[in-house]
Every structure is written in structure tokens, then in C-alpha cells.
C-alpha positions as CSV (number, residue, x, y, z in Angstrom):
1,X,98.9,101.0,78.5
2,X,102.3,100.8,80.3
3,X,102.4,100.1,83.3
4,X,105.2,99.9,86.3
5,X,105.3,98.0,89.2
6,X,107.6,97.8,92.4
7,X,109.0,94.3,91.9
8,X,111.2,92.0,94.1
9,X,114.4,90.1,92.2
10,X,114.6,87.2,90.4
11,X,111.3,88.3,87.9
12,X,110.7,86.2,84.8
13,X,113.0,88.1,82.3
14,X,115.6,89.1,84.1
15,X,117.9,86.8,82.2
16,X,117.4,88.2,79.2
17,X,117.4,91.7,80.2
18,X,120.9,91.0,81.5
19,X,122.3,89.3,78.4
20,X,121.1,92.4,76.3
21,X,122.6,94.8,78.4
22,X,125.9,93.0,78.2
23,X,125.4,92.7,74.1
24,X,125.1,97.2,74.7
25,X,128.1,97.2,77.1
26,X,125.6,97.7,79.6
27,X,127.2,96.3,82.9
28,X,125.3,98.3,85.8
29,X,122.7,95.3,85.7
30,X,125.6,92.8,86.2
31,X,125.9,94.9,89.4
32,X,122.0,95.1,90.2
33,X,122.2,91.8,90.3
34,X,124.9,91.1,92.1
35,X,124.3,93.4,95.0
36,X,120.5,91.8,95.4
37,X,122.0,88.3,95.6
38,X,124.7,89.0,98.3
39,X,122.4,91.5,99.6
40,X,124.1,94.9,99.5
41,X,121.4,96.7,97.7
42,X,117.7,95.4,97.9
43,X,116.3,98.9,97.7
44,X,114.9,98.4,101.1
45,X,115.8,101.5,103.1
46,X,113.0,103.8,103.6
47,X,112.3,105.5,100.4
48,X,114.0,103.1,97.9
49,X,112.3,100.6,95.8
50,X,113.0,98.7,92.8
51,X,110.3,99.0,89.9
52,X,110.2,97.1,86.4
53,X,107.5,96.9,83.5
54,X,106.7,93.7,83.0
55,X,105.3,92.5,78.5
56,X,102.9,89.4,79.1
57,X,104.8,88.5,82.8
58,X,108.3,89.2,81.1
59,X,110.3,91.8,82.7
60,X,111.4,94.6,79.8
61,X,113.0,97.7,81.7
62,X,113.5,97.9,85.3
63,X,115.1,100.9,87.7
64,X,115.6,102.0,91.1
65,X,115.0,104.5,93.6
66,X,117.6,104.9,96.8
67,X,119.0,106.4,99.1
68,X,122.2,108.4,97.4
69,X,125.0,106.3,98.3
70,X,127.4,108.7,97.5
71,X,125.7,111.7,99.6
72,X,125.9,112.0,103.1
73,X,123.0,114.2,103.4
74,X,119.6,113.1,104.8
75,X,116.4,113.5,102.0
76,X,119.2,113.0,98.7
77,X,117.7,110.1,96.4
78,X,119.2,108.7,93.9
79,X,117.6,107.4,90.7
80,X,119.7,103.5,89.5
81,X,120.2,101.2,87.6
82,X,117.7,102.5,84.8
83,X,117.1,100.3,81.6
84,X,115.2,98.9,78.8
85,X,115.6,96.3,76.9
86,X,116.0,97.3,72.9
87,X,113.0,95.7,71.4
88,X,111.1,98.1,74.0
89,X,112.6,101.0,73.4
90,X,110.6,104.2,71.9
91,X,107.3,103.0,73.2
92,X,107.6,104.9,76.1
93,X,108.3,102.8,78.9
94,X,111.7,104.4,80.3
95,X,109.6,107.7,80.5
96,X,107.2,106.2,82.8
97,X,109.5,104.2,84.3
98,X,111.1,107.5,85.3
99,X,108.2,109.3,85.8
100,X,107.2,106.5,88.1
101,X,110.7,106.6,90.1
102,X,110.3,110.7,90.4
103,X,106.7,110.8,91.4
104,X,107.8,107.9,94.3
105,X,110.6,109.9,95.6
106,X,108.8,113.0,96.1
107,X,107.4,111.0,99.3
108,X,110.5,110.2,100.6
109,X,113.7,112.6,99.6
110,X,113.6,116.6,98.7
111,X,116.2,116.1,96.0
112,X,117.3,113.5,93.4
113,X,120.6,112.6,91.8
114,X,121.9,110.3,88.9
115,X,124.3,109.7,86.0
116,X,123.9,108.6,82.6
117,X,127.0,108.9,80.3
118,X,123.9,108.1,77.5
119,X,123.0,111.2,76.0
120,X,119.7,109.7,74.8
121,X,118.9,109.1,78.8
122,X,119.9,112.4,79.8
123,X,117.5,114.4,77.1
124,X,115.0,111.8,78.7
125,X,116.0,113.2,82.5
126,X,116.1,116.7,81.3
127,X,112.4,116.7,79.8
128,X,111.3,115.2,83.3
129,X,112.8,117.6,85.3
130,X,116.2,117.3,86.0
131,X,119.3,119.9,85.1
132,X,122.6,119.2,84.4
133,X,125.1,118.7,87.1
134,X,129.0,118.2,86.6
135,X,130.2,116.8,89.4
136,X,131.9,113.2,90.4
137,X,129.1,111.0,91.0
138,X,125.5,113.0,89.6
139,X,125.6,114.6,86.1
140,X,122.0,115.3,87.1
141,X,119.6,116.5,89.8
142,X,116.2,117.1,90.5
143,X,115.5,119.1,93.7
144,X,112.0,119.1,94.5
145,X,112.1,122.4,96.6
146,X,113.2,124.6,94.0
147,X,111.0,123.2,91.6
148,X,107.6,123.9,93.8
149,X,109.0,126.8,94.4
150,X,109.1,127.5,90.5
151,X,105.4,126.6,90.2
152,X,104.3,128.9,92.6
């Protein structure tokens, strides 16, 4: 059974997770962790919240839910920092990871952003919910309105 938990930085794992994502060319953990050390991003605003899946007390994907930096407007989240490590990978832990970060943000934010140049992510986003979006800082978004209003 997977399951994901809102976690607080440094987790057992983290290390490792870090040096594989580097190995991918991954460096948006570099930054994860940077910004939680000098603190400029402890997803600690109302709404946000940082969540991992942890394999016998090792962390093995983690993401996070804020506040859309690049948005001005009040109720945009956006969905960050999204990854699992390789070994993990087709067990399906990044869709509820995801599932996990949507079903969280419904509480908190009528719409949801992110980007993923990975087009194995964005299939991943699109079956949760999400559409395409070209524009400079989402290439997808998930706006909660429109889709209760499709389930009606």
C-alpha cells in the first residue's frame, strides 16, 4: 500500500534522492533544498505543504503544494518540486503523490498550476485532471470550478 505523508525537511533519504536527481539532470531538488535551508520556501503559507512517500523510513518521491509564486491572484496553487526516485518509479507512487497534492489543494486554492518539460509527467497530470496550458510559467492547470461544474 502507498502511502504519502506531509513531511518536514531533512527526512532520512533525502540525500540520496538528491544525488539521483542530479545523475537525471534533475536540479529542481537542488533548489527544494536550498530554499528550506535559507528558508525561502518551507511550504508554510496557508494551503501549502510538502509531502513525500517514505520505503522502510527512507524517503523515495516527495512534492509540494504552494501558493503560485508566479500568480498574483488569491486561491492559484501551484503543484512543485515533484519527483521519484528511479528504482520507485512505475509502482505508482508519483500518482498518489499527485493525487495526494490535488485532493489537499482543493481545501485551500480554486485552481492549480505547474510545469513539467517531462512528457512522461505531463501524461501523468493530464490523466489526473489537468489540461494543457502554454504559457511562461504553467504548461498545466487544473481549475477546480470548471471541473465541478463538469460533474454536475
Amino acid at each position: 500500500m502507498i502511502t504519502i505523508h506531509p513531511i518536514q525537511l531533512p527526512v532520512p533519504g533525502m540525500e540520496q534522492l538528491q544525488v539521483e536527481a542530479l545523475q537525471e539532470g534533475v536540479l529542481f531538488i537542488e533548489r527544494l533544498w536550498e530554499e528550506w535551508q535559507n528558508g525561502m520556501n518551507r511550504f508554510a503559507a496557508p494551503g501549502e505543504k510538502l509531502y513525500g512517500c517514505m520505503d522502510q523510513a527512507v524517503l523515495v518521491a516527495i512534492g509540494g503544494l504552494n501558493q503560485d509564486p508566479f500568480d498574483g491572484r488569491r486561491g492559484v496553487g501551484r503543484i512543485r518540486r515533484v519527483y521519484v526516485r528511479p528504482a520507485w518509479r512505475n509502482k505508482g507512487i508519483g500518482e498518489a503523490l499527485v493525487h495526494t497534492l490535488v485532493e489537499n489543494a482543493r481545501t485551500s486554492f480554486t485552481t492549480l498550476h505547474l510545469r513539467t518539460e517531462n512528457p512522461t509527467a505531463a501524461r501523468l497530470y493530464e490523466r489526473v485532471g489537468f489540461s494543457r496550458r502554454l504559457a511562461l510559467n504553467a504548461t498545466h492547470v487544473l481549475d477546480f470550478n470548471q471541473t465541478a461544474r463538469q460533474l454536475e
